[in-house]
C-alpha positions in Angstrom: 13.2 -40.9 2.1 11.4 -37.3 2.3 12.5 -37.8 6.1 16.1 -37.8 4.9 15.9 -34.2 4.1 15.3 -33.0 7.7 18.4 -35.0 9.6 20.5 -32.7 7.2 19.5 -29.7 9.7 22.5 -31.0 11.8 25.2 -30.6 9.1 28.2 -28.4 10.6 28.2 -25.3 8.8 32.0 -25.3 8.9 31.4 -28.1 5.8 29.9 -25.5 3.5 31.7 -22.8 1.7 32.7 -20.0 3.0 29.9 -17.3 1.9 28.1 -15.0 3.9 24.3 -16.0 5.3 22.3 -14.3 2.7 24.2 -16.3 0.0 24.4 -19.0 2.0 20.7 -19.7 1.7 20.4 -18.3 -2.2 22.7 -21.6 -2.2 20.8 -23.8 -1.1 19.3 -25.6 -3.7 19.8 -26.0 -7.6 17.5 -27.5 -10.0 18.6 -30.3 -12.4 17.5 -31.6 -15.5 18.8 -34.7 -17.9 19.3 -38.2 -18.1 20.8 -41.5 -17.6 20.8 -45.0 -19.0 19.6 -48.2 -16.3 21.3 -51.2 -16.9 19.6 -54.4 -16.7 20.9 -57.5 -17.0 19.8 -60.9 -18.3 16.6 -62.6 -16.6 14.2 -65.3 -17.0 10.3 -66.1 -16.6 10.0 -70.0 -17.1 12.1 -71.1 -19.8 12.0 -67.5 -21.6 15.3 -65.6 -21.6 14.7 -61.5 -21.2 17.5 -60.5 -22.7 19.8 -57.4 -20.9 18.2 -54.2 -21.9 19.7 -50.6 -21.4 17.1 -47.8 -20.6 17.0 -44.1 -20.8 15.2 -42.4 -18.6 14.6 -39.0 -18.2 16.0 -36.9 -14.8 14.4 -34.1 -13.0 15.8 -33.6 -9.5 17.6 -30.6 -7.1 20.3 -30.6 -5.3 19.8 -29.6 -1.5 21.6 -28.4 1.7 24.6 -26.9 -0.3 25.5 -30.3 -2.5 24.8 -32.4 0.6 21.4 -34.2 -0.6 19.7 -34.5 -3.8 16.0 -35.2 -4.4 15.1 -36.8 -7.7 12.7 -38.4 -9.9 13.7 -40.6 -12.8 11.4 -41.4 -16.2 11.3 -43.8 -18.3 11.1 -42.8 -21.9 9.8 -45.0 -24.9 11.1 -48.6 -25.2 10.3 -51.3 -27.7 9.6 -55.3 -27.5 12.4 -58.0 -27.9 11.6 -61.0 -29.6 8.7 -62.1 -31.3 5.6 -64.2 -30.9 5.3 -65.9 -27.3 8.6 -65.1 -26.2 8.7 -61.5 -26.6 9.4 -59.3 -24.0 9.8 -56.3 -22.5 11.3 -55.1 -19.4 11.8 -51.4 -18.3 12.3 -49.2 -15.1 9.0 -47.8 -14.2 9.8 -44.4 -12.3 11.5 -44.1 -9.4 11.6 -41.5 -7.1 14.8 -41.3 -4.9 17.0 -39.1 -1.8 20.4 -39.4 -1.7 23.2 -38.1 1.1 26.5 -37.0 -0.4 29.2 -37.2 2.5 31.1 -34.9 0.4 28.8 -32.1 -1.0 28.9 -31.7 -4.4 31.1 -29.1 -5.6 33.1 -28.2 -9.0 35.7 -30.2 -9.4 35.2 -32.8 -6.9 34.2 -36.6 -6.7 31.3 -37.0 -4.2 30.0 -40.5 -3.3 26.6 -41.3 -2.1 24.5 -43.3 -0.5 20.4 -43.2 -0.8 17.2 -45.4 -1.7 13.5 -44.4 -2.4 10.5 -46.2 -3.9 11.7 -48.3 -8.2 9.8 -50.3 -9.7 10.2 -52.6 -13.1 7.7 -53.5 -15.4 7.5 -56.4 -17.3 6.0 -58.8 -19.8 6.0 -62.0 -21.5 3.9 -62.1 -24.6 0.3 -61.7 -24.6 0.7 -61.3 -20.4 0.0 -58.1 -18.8 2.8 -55.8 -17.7 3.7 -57.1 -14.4 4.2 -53.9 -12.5 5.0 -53.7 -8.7 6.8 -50.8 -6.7 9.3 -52.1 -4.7 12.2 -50.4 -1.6 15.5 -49.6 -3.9 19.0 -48.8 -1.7 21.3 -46.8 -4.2 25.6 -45.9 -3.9 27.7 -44.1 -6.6 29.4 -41.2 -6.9 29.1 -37.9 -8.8 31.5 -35.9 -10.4 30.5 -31.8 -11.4 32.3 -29.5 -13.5 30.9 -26.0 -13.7 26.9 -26.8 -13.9 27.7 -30.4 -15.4 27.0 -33.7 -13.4 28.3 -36.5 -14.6 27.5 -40.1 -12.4 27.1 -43.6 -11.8 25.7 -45.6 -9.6 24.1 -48.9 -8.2 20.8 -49.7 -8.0 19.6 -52.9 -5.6 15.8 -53.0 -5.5 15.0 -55.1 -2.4 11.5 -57.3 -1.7 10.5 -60.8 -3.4 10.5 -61.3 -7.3 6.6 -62.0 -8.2 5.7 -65.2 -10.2 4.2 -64.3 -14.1 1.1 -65.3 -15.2 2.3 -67.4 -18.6 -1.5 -67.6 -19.6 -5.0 -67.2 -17.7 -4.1 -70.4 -15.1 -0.4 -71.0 -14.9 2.2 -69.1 -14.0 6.0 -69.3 -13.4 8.6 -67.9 -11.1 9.9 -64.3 -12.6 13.9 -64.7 -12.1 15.1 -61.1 -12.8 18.3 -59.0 -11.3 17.5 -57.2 -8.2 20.7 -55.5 -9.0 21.0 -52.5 -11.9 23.8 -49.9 -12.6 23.4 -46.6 -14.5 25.1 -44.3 -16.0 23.9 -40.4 -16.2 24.3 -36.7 -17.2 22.5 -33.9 -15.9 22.5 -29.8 -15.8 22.1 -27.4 -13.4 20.2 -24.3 -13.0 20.1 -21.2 -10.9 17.2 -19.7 -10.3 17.8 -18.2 -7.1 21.0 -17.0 -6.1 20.7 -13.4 -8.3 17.9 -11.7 -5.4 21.0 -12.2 -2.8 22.0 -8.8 -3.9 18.7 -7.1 -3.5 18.4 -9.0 0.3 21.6 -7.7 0.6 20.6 -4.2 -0.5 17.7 -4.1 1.3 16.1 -3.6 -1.6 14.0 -6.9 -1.3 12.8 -6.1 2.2 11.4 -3.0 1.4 9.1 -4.4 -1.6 8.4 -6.8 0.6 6.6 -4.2 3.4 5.1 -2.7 0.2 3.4 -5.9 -1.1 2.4 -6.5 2.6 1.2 -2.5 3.3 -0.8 -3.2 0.6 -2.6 -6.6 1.1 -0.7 -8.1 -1.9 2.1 -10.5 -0.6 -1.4 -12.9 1.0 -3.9 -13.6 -2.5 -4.3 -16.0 -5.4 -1.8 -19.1 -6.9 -2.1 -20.8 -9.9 -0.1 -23.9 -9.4 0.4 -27.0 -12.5 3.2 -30.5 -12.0 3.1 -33.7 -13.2 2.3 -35.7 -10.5 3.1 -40.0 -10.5 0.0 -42.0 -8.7 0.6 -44.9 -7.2 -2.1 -47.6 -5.5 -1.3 -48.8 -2.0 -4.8 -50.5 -1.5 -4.6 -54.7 -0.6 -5.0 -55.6 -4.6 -7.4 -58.8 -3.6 -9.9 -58.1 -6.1 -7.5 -58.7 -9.3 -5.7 -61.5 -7.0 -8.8 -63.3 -6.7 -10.5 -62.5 -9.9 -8.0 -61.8 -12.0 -4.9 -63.6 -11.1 -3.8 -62.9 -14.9 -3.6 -59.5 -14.0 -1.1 -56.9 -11.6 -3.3 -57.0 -8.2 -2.1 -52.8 -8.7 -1.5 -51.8 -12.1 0.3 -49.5 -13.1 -0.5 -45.6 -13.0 0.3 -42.8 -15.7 1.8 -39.7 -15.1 -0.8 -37.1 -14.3 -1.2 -33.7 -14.3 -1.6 -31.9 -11.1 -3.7 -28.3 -11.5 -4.0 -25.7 -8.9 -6.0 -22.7 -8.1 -5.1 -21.3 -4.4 -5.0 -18.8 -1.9 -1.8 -17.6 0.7 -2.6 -16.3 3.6 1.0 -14.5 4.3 0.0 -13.6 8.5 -0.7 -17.4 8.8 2.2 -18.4 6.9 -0.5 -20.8 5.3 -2.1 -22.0 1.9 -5.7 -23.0 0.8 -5.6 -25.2 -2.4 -8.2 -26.5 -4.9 -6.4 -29.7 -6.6 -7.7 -31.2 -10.1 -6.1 -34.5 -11.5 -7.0 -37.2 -13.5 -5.5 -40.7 -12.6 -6.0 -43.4 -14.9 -4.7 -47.3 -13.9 -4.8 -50.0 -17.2 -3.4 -53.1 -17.4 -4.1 -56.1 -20.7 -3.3 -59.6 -20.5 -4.5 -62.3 -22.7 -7.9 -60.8 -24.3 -8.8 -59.3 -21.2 -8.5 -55.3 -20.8 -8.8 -53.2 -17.5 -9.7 -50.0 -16.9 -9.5 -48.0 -13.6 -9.9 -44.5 -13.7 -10.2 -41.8 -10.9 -11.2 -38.2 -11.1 -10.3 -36.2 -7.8 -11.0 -32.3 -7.1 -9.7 -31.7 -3.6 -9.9 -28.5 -0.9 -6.2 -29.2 0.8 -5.7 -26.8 3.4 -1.3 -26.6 5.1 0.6 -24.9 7.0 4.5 -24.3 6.8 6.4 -25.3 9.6 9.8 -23.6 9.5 11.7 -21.6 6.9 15.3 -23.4 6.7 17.5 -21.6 4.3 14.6 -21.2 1.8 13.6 -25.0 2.2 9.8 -24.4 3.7 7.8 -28.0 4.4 4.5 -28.1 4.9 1.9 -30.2 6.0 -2.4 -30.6 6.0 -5.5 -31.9 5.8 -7.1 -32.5 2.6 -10.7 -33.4 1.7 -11.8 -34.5 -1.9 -14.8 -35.3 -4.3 -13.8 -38.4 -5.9 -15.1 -40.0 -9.4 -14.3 -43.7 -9.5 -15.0 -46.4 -12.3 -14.1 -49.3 -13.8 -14.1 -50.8 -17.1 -13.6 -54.6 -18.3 -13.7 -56.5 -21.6 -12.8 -60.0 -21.9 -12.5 -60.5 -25.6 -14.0 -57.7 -27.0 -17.3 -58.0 -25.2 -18.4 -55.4 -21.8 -18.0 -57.6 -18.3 -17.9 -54.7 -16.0 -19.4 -51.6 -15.6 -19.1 -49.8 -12.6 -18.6 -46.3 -10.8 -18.9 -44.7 -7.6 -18.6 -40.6 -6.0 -17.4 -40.3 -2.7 -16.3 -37.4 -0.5 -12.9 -39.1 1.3 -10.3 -36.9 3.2 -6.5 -37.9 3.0 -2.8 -35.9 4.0 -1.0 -33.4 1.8 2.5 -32.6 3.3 6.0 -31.8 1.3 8.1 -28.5 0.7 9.0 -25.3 -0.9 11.6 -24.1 -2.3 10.9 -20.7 -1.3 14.4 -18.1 -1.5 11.7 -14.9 -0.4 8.5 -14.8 0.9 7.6 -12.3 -1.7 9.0 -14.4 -4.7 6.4 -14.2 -7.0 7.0 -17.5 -8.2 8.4 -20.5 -6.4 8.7 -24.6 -7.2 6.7 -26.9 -4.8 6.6 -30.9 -3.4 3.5 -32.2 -3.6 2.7 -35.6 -2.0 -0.6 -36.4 -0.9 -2.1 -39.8 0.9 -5.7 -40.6 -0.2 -6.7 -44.2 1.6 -10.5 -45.6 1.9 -11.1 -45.4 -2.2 -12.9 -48.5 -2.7 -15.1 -49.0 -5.8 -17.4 -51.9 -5.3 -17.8 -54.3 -8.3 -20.6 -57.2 -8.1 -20.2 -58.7 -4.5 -16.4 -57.8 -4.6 -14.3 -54.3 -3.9 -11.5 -52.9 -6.1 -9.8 -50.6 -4.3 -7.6 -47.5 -5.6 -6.5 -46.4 -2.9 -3.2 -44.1 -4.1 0.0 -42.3 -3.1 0.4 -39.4 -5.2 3.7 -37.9 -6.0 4.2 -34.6 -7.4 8.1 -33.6 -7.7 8.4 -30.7 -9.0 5.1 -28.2 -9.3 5.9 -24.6 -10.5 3.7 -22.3 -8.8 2.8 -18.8 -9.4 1.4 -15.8 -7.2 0.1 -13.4 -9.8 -0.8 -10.2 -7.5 3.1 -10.0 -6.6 
């Protein structure tokens, strides 16, 4: 869905507002924060009900290309069990990262539909069973409403792909039966950060700081860079299939942080990074507990492509010392032991949101591909592979 950005390049400028180029690109993008509840309805696993639950999630997204896209990641905040004993349950959203195209761009006092997708997922569980957890293709249509910096929505949620079978205890299972289909309602704010340096541009005023800071060597020099980044593991998940069949073949990941210490090299219009995060990956089910855990401290090194209206992707090479291990107990007692450090390179691509080049601070996309982390256990291989997602990383150049 990151793709989806880019075909907005051909939108006809006679569908934006009638402003000026310099406003036009303080414009282009707003941040927004708040929330919405996801509506799911009733399911089954076997002859266990899971009753309809409603789930608030946290919102942190932008709108882009003057109302016409959003960006968006939604979290799922606390939620408790239903029921008790074998049949309680619990089903929640895990968090989904989405794009969305809005026909008509959202502007005050106007209803704009829309269409998207992007990668949702749904946890759940049946007793003592693990929390099933698998990320799966979602298609999305609604419409928003905005007055002032308020935006009020709802929408449709259809999350595509097979529904797994549940592991009822260590050697049966039963077919999961639970709504591909969820609705939602939601509220969220907006903030401008940008559009108050038009009048500088305007004045000239930003251009000549700018040929100071680069006169003096000080637009290029250090970052400091921190995000909360979502991991998720793309490897083949045969180790937990065929040893643990009780268990998520990928369980889930927690929200990480994502630290940075970097350098911008302003003639290059490029950026050397040094990455820290700590994923961890735990799943329980029936007396058994999993641990996977990975350590990663990465040299990324990209290059931005174009500068659209402030909108700046980038894309590079990244190579990183990684710390794998994993922990088992079945019942209390140790089963596994094992760890592994490896030097594996991956991608790093995403955007800026960049309204100067002299900005002192900016907000950043981080996704990054690491492949080829296998950890080998006994005679067998649990890979952790992982997809890391970083939506919003507030980044800071301190000699500006």
């Amino acid at each position: 869905m990151r793709i989806l950005g880019l075909l907005f390049l051909a939108l006809p400028l006679g569908a934006q507002a009638r402003v000026d180029s310099t406003e036009r690109r303080f414009r282009f993008a707003e941040t927004f924060v708040g929330g919405d509840v996801h509506a799911i309805g009733e399911g089954r696993i076997g002859d266990a009900t899971l009753p309809f639950r409603a789930a608030p999630r946290l919102v942190i997204g932008g709108l882009h290309f003057w109302g016409h896209a959003d960006f968006a990641v939604a979290i799922p905040l606390g939620f408790a069990e239903r029921g008790s004993g074998d049949t309680r349950s619990r089903v929640t959203p895990g968090v989904e990262t989405r794009g969305r195209y809005f026909p008509i761009a959202v502007r005050d006092g106007a209803l704009s539909p829309f269409v998207g997708g992007g990668l949702g997922t749904l946890s759940v569980s049946l007793g003592d069973g693990a929390r099933e957890f698998r990320p799966r293709p979602i298609v999305q249509a609604g419409a928003v409403w905005r007055t002032g910096r308020t935006l009020a929505e709802a929408g449709w949620t259809y999350r595509t792909g097979s529904t797994p079978s549940y592991a009822t205890s260590r050697s049966t299972f039963a077919q999961a039966e639970i709504p591909r289909s969820a609705f939602h309602l939601g509220l969220t704010r907006t903030f401008e950060t940008t559009l108050g340096a038009a009048a500088s541009v305007r004045s000239g005023a930003n251009a000549r700081r700018m040929a100071a800071l680069r006169e003096s060597g000080r637009l290029s020099g250090p970052s400091l860079a921190i995000g909360l980044s979502s991991p998720i593991l793309v490897g083949d998940g045969r180790y937990n299939e065929v040893l643990r069949p009780w268990l998520p073949p990928r369980p889930r990941g927690t929200p990480m942080l994502d630290l940075g210490v970097g350098w911008y090299f302003d003639g290059a219009d490029a950026h050397v990074n040094l990455a820290y995060r700590q994923a961890r990956f735990d799943v329980a089910g029936y007396d058994f507990e999993q641990r996977n855990r990975r350590r990663s401290v990465a040299l990324e090194a990209y290059k931005f492509l174009f500068d659209y209206h402030g909108f700046v992707p980038f894309i590079g090479p990244v190579v990183s010392q990684e710390w794998l291990s994993m922990q088992e107990r079945d019942r209390g007692v140790a089963v596994t032991d094992a760890s592994r450090r490896m030097v594996r390179a991956g991608l790093t691509f995403g955007w800026d949101i960049r309204p100067t080049r002299d900005a002192p601070w900016i907000l950043r996309t981080n996704l990054r591909y690491l492949p080829n982390l296998a950890l080998p256990v006994g005679g067998n291989v649990q890979r952790l592979d992982q997809f890391e997602f970083n939506f919003i990383q507030f980044v800071w150049y301190p000699r500006r």
